[in-house]
Each structure stands twice: as structure tokens, then as C-alpha cells.
C-alpha positions as CSV (number, residue, x, y, z in Angstrom):
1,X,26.9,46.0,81.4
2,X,23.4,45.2,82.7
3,X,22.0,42.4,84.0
4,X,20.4,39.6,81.7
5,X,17.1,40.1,81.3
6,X,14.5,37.4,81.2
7,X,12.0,37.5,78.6
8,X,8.9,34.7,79.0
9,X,7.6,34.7,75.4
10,X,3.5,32.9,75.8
11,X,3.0,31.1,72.6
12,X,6.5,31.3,71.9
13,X,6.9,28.8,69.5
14,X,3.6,29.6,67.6
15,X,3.2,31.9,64.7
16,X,4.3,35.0,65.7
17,X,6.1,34.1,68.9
18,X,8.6,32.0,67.0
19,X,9.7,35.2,65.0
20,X,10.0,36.8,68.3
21,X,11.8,34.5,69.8
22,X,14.3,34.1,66.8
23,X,15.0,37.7,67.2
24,X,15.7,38.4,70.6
25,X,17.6,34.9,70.8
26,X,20.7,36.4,69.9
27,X,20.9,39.4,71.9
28,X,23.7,39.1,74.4
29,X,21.7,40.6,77.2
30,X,18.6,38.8,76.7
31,X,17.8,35.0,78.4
32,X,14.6,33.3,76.3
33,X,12.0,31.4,78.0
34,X,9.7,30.0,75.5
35,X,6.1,29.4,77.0
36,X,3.7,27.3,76.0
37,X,1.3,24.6,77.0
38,X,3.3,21.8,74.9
39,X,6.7,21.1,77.2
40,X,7.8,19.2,73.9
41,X,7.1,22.0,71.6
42,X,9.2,24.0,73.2
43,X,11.8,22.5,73.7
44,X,11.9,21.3,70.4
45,X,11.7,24.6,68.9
46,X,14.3,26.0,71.6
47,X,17.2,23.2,69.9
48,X,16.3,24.7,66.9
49,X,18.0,28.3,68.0
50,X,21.1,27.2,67.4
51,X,22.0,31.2,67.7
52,X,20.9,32.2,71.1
53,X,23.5,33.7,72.7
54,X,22.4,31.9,76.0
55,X,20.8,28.7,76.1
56,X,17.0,29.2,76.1
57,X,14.8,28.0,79.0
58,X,10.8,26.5,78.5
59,X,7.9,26.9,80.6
60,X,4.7,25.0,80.6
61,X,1.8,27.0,80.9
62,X,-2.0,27.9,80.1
63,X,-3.7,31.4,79.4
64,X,-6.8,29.6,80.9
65,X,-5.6,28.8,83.9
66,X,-3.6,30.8,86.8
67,X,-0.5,31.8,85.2
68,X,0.9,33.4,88.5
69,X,2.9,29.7,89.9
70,X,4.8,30.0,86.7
71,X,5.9,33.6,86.8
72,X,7.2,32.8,90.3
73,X,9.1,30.4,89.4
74,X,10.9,31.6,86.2
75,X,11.0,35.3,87.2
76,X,10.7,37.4,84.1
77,X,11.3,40.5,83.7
78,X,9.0,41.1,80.4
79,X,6.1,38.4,79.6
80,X,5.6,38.9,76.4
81,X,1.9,37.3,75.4
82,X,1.3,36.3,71.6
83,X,-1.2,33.8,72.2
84,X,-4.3,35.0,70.9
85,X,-7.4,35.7,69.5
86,X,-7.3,38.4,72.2
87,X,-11.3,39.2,71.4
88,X,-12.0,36.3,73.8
89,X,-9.5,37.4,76.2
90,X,-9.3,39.2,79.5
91,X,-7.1,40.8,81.7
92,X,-5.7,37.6,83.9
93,X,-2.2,37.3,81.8
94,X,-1.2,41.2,82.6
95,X,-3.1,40.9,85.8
96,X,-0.6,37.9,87.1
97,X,2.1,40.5,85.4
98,X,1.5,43.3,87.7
99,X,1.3,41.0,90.8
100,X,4.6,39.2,89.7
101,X,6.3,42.7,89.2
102,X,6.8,42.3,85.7
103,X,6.7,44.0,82.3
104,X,4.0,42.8,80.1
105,X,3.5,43.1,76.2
106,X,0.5,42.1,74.5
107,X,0.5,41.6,70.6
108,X,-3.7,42.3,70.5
109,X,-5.3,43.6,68.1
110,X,-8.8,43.6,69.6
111,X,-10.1,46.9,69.8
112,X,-11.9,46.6,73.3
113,X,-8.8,45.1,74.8
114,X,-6.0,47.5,73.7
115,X,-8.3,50.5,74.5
116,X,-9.5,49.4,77.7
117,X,-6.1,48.0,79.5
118,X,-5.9,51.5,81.4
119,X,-8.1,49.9,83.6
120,X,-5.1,48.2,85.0
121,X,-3.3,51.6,84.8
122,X,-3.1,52.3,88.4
123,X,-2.2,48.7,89.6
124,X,0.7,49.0,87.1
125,X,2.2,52.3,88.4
126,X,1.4,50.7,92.0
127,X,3.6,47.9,91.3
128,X,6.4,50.0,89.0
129,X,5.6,48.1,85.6
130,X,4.7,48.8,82.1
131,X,1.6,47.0,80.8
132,X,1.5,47.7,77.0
133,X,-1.0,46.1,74.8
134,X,-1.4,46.5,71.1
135,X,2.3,46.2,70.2
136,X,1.6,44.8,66.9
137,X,0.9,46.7,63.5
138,X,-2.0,48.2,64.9
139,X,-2.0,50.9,66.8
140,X,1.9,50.7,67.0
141,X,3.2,50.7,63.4
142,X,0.2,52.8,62.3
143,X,0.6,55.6,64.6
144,X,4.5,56.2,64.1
145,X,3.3,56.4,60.7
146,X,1.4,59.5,61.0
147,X,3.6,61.0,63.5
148,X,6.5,60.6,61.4
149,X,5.1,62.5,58.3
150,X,2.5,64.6,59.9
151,X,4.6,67.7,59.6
152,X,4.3,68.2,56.0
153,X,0.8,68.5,56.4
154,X,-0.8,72.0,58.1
155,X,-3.5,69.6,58.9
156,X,-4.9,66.0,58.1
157,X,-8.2,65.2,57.0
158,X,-8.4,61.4,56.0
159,X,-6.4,58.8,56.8
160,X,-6.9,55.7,54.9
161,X,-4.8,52.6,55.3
162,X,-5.2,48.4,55.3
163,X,-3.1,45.5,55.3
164,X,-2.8,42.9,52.2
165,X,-1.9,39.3,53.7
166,X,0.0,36.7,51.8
167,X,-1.7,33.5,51.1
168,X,1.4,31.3,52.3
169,X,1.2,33.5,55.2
170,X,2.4,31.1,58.6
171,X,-1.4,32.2,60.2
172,X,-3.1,29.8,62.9
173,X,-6.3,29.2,63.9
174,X,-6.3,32.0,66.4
175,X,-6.0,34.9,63.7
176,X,-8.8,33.4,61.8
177,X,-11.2,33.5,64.9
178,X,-10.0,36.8,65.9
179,X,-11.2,37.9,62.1
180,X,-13.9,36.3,62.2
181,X,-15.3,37.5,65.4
182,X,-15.9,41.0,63.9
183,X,-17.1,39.9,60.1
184,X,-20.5,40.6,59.8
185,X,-21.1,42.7,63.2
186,X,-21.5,46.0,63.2
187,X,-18.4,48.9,64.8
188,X,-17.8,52.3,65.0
189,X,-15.4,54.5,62.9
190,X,-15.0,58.1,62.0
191,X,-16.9,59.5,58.8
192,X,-17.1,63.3,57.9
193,X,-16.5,63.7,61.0
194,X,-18.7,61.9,63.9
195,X,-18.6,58.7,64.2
196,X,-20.8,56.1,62.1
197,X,-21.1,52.6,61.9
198,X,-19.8,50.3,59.6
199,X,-19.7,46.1,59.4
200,X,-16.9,43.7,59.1
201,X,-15.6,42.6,56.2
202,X,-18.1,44.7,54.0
203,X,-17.4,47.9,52.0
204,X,-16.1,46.0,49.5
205,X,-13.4,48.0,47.7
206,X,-9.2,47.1,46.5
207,X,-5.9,49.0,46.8
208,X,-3.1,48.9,44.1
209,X,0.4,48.3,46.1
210,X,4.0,48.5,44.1
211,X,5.2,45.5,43.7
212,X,2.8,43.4,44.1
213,X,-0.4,44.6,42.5
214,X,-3.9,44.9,43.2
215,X,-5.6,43.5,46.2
216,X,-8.8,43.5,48.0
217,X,-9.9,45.5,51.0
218,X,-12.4,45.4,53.5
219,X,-13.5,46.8,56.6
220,X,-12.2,45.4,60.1
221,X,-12.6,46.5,63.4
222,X,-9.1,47.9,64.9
223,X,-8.1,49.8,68.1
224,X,-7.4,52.5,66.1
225,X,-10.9,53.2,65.2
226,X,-11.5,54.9,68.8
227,X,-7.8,55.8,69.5
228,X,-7.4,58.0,66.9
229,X,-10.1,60.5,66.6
230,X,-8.9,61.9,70.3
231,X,-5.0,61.6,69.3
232,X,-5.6,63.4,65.8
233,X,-8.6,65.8,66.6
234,X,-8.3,67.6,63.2
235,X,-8.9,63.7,61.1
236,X,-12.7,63.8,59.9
237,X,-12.1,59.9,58.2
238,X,-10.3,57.2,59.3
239,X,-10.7,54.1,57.3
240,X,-8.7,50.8,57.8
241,X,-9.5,47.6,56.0
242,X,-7.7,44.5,55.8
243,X,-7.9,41.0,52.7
244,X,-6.3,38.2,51.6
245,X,-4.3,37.0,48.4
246,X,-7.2,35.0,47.3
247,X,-9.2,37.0,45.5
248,X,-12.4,34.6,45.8
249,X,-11.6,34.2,49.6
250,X,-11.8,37.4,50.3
251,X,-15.3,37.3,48.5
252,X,-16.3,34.5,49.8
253,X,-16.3,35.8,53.3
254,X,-17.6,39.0,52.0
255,X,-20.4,36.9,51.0
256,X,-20.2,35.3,54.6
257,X,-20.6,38.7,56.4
258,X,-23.7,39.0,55.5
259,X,-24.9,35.8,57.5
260,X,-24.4,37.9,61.2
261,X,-25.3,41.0,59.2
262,X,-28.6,40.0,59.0
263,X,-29.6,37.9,62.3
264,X,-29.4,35.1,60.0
265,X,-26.0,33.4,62.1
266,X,-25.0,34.6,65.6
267,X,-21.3,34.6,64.9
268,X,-18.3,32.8,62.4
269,X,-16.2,32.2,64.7
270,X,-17.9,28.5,65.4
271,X,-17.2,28.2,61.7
272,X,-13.4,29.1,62.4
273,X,-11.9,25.4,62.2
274,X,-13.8,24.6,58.7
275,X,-13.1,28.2,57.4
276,X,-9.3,28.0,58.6
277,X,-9.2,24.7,57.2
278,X,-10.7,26.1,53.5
279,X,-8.0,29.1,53.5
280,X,-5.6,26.9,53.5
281,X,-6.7,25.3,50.2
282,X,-5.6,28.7,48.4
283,X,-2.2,28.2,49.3
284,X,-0.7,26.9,46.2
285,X,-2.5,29.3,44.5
286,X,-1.1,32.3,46.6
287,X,2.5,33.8,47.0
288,X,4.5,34.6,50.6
289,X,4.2,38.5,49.7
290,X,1.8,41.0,51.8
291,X,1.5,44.7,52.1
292,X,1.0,47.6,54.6
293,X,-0.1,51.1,53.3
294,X,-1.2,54.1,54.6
295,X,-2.9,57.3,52.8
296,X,-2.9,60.4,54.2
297,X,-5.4,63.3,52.9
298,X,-5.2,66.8,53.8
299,X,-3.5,70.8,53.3
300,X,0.3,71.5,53.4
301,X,1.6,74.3,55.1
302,X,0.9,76.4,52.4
303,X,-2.9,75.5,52.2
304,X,-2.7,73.3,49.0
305,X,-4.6,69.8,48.8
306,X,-1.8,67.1,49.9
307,X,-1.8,63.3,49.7
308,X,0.7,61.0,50.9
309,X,1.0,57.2,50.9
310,X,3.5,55.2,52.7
311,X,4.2,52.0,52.3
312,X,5.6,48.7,53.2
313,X,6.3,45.5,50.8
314,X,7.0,42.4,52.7
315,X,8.2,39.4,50.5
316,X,9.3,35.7,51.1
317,X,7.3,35.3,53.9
318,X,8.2,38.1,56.1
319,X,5.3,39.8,56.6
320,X,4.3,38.6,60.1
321,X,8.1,40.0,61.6
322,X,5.6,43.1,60.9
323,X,3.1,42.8,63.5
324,X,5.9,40.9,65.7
325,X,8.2,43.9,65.6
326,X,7.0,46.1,68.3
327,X,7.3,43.5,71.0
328,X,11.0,42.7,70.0
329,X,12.0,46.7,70.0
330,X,10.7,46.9,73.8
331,X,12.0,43.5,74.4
332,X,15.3,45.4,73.5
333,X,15.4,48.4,75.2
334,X,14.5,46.9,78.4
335,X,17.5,44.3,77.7
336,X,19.6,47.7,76.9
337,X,18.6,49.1,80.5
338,X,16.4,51.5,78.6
339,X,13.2,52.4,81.2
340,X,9.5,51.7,80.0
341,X,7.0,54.4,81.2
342,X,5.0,52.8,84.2
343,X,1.8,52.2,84.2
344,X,-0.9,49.8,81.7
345,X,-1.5,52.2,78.3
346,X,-1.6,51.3,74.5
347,X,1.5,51.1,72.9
348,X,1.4,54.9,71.5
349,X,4.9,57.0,71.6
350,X,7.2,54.4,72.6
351,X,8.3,53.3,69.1
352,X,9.9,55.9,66.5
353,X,9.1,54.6,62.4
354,X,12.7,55.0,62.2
355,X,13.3,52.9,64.7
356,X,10.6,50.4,63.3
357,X,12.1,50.8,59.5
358,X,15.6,49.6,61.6
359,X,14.7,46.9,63.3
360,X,13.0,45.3,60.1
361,X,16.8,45.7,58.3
362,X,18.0,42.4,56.9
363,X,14.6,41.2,55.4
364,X,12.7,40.9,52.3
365,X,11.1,44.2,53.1
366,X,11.0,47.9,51.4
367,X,9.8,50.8,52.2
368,X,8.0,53.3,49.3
369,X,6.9,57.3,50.1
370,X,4.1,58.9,47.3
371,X,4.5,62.0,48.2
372,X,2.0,64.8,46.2
């Protein structure tokens, strides 16, 4: 049997670190810390895992500050960091990582951040750790997706996928800035082949999903957007949007995007607080179900047109295990003496869709193929 390992969990008792942490709590072979910058948060959430198979330990802490006295003194062996928007982030959490010789895991979903942690890439193989960012829905889930399925295709021309949140969603503060930063601002993405610029939250458009009907769409910046055109050279589109439940939110900051669009506001994301406060008025209103799909466009093997949608249907509120999923699989096989690749990458081929379909066993979750 191996050794316990000791997994430091940053935000751990916020949004998406609290699913985390209720995951790996019960693994034999897994000791919790739960950081944050609350010592009473945390340990009030760590009585509440009434399941861990050893007693979780806390740790007081702040992204803006030197983390590197607290990695010293509680010694993990994986900091997994949840606490973002990472947008406004850099590189000091997985920098204080590599120096502490430990394994880091971001759950970012900033396009400049995930594609640009290779910087760290030699530091990381220096110092014999794995510094993964983007272990999240995005580029993770997404790109297991098309690796799992694209060998019934001879090739792929579009792919075309978004993500439908639930209104009674558990979201902070932190994923509303990180949306907002981009709404309204203008990003690259890959149209008929070069790629052309598009604005947040615009391209207005919706998506039926099983299940739980239609919802709306629109376009957000992902890490995706630049990772994929080298990863799938044949793809001439690749077109990702993302909406809420509310039907006249989502409008309403379609509306909103305009503002920055136009010169005629800098940025949203001083607005966060009121908007954050606004989206929660739609709550009664809204339901605790959210969606992931994926279309892919192109040839079979036998040269006929080809289109196939995956999906996943998330209800009573488990959506955000989702996005949280990643982390807990390496979390795992680093508990389960499995080796992670050295060196500071996106996360790209560590995580099988089987392996992601799996892990998400036991929740209020389904999985749907259209296969034509």
C-alpha cells in the first residue's frame, strides 16, 4: 500500500472545492487539507465530512500573498487550486508549487492562463512535478470528447459545443467576474478555416438538449479556442458558447456586451458584485439542471457527411461535480501511486471519457450519443 498522500485543496470549502473535497474525503489513501483564508470556514466545513476516511487538516492562506510558508509547513503532495477568476491571476500559486516540490492542479478556465503555463514547463521537469492547469470542463472534458469518438470520422470539420448552466447553480462571485471579464471584448476563434474574431457573449443563438429543453448560447472565450486548431489540424470551425437558465439574463447581458463592444464601458467586471447580486434574483424562477454538448461535423470513413452529438445532462444540482471532476481523477491516481507526467502543460491526454463518464457514477447525471 502507498503512502497517504496529502492533498491541500485552495478554496476548499468554496463552490467547487467543497465538491472536491467531498470526493476525495473518503478515499483511504488520501489525507484532506482544506485551504482557505477563513480558519473558521474550514474547519467548519471539515466537521461536516463526517466520511473522510482520515480526519481532515485546514490551512490558512491567501492567493495574494506568499503562499510558500504554508506549503512548508503542511507538505502536500498535490495543491489543488479552485480559487478563481483565474483571468486576474498569475503564475505565484504553481510557482510556490514547483519550489515546494509539489504537484499542482489548477481548475482555470482562462484561455491565456491554461495556454501559457508551459512557461513554467522547464522549472517543473527541473523540480520532478506535474503543473497542470485547465483541469476543468474545458480543455479537459472537451478534448476526451473528441478523442473518444473521433475514429468514426475519416476527418472532422466543425466542432460545435457550449455549456447550459442551471439557475440554482452553487456559483460565487468569482465565476461571474471571470465571465464577465471577456463579455463584450473581442477573441479569436477558428472560422472556415483561419482564425477570426469574435466578442463575448454575442452571436446570439440556442441549442435544444434532451431533457431539459431549449437554452440559450453565446460566445465565450475558452482555452480551447487556440489549443485546438494545432491538436485537430483538419477542424476548419470550432465554436463554443456558454448561457444561463434565465432566459432574460442571458439577454440582458447580451444586451450588456455591447457596453465594452463599443468603447462605451472599459470592462463588467466592476459591475460583477451588482450583476452577481441580480442573477441571483432568477433563482426561484430557475431549476438545478444544466447541460454539456458537443457537435461534431464532418466525413466517415467511407466519405459520407457525418454528425455526432454527445451529451451530458446534469440534474439536482450536480452540474458543477462536472468542471470539478478532472482534479479529483488526478487527485486519485496520484493517491493510487499512479505517476503524472513531469513538467507544467494543459491538462490534454491524462483523462480517458471513460474514465470521466466513471468517475461521475452515482449522480443525477446521463450521458446521450446522436449518432448520424
Amino acid at each position: 500500500m502507498t503512502a497517504l498522500k496529502r492533498i491541500l485543496v485552495i478554496g476548499g470549502y468554496g463552490n467547487f472545492g467543497s465538491y472536491i473535497c467531498r470526493r476525495l474525503a473518503p478515499h483511504p489513501q488520501i489525507r484532506l487539507i482544506i485551504g482557505g483564508r477563513s480558519e473558521k470556514k474550514a474547519a467548519d466545513f471539515a466537521a461536516t465530512l463526517t466520511d473522510a476516511a482520515h480526519t481532515p487538516e485546514t490551512a490558512v492562506l491567501d492567493i495574494t500573498k506568499d503562499i510558500s510558508p504554508v506549503l512548508k509547513a503542511v507538505l502536500p503532495d498535490m495543491v489543488i487550486h479552485t480559487s478563481g477568476p483565474f483571468q486576474e491571476q498569475g503564475y505565484a500559486v504553481a510557482e510556490a508549487c514547483i519550489a515546494a516540490g509539489c504537484h499542482y492542479t489548477d481548475l482555470a478556465d482562462a484561455r491565456s492562463f491554461v495556454c501559457s503555463i508551459t512557461a513554467l514547463d522547464q522549472e517543473a521537469k527541473q523540480n520532478a512535478v506535474a503543473i497542470i492547469s485547465g483541469a476543468s470542463s474545458v480543455p479537459c472534458l472537451s478534448a476526451a470528447v473528441i478523442d473518444h469518438y473521433q475514429n468514426r470520422f475519416d476527418s472532422i470539420d466543425s466542432i460545435d459545443y457550449g455549456i447550459a448552466t442551471a439557475q440554482q447553480t452553487n456559483r460565487g462571485l468569482a465565476t461571474t467576474s471571470a465571465i464577465l471579464s471577456y463579455v463584450g471584448h473581442p477573441f479569436e476563434t477558428l472560422t472556415n478555416g483561419r482564425m477570426q474574431t469574435t466578442y463575448g457573449w454575442q452571436n446570439l443563438r440556442s441549442h435544444v438538449y434532451p431533457e431539459i429543453g431549449k437554452r440559450l448560447l453565446a460566445d465565450c472565450d475558452i482555452p480551447d479556442l487556440a489549443l485546438f486548431p494545432p491538436r485537430y489540424p483538419a477542424v476548419k470551425n470550432i465554436r463554443f458558447g456558454a448561457g444561463t437558465e434565465s432566459r432574460i439574463q442571458h439577454i440582458g447581458l447580451w444586451l450588456l456586451s455591447f457596453l465594452p463592444r463599443y468603447g462605451l464601458m472599459k470592462s463588467l467586471v466592476p459591475r460583477a458584485p451588482l450583476l452577481y447580486k441580480i442573477s441571483r434574483l432568477f433563482d426561484r424562477f430557475g431549476s438545478g439542471k444544466s447541460a454539456f454538448h458537443m457537435r461534431l461535423t464532418g466525413t466517415d470513413p467511407r466519405g459520407a457527411a457525418k454528425t455526432l452529438t454527445f451529451y451530458i445532462i446534469a440534474k439536482s444540482n450536480h452540474g458543477p461535480y462536472i468542471p470539478s471532476m478532472p482534479a479529483i481523477i488526478l487527485a486519485q491516481k496520484l493517491a493510487e501511486g499512479k505517476e503524472l507526467p513531469q513538467g507544467a502543460y494543459p491538462c490534454l491526454n491524462l483523462i480517458t471519457l471513460e474514465e470521466y463518464q466513471d468517475a461521475l457514477g452515482g449522480l443525477d447525471i446521463t450521458f446521450l450519443t446522436e449518432d448520424a
